[in-house]
C-alpha positions in Angstrom: 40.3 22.0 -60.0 37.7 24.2 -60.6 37.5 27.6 -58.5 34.0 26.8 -57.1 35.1 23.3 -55.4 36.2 24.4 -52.5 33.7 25.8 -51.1 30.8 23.2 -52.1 33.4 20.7 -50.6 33.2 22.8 -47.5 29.3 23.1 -47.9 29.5 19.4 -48.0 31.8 18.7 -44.9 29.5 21.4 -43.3 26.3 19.4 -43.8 27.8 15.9 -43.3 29.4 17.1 -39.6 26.0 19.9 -38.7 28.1 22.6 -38.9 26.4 26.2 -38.4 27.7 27.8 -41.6 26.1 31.2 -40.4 28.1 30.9 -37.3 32.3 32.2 -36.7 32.6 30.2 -34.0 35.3 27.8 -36.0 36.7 30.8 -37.5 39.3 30.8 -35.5 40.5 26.9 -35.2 39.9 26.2 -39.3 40.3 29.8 -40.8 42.8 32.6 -40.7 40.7 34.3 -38.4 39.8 36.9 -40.6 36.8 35.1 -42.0 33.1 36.2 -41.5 31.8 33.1 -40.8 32.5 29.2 -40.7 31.2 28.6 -44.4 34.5 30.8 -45.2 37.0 28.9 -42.5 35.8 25.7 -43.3 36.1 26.8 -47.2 39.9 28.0 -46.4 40.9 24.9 -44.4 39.6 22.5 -47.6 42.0 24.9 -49.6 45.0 24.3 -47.5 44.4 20.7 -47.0 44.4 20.3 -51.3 47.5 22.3 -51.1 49.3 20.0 -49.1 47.9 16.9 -48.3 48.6 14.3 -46.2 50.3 10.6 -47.8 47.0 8.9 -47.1 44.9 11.0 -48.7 47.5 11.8 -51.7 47.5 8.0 -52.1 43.6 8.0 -52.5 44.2 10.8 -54.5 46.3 8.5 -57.0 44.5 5.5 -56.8 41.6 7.7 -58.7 43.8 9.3 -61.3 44.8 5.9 -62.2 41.9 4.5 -62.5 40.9 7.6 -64.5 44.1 7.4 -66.5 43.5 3.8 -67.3 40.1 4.5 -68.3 41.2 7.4 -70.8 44.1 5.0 -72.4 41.9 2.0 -72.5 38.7 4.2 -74.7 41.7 5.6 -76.6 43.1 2.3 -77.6 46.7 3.4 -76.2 46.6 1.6 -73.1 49.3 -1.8 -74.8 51.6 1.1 -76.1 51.9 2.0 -72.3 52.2 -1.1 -70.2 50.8 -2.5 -67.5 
């Protein structure tokens, strides 16, 4: 992952649910408390949900890479040495 994506995915969520970024008011409920403001929470609660997430979203999470994998074998020529 590169070190920039969490925090444009938390610019993202931000703007998708009208979340005052300039604000600290979620500080608290999505940070470690010790962030400035709820750009930085939000930012640290997207890291810790990649860290560990859930089954549903692991399994979306897979779904992709497989279609990504299958893509890569399939332009590579490899995908009969490899089943499926």
């Amino acid at each position: 992952m590169k070190p920039d994506m969490p925090r444009r995915l938390a610019n993202a969520l931000a703007a998708a649910c009208c979340i005052d970024v300039a604000d600290d008011g979620l500080v608290w409920l999505l940070g470690s408390g010790t962030e400035p403001d709820n750009l930085a929470a939000l930012e640290h609660w997207v890291r810790r949900q990649l860290l560990a997430p859930e089954e549903a979203l692991a399994t979306v999470i897979l779904n992709q890479l497989v279609d990504r994998l299958d893509d890569c074998l399939l332009s590579a020529g490899r995908y009969g040495q490899y089943g499926r």
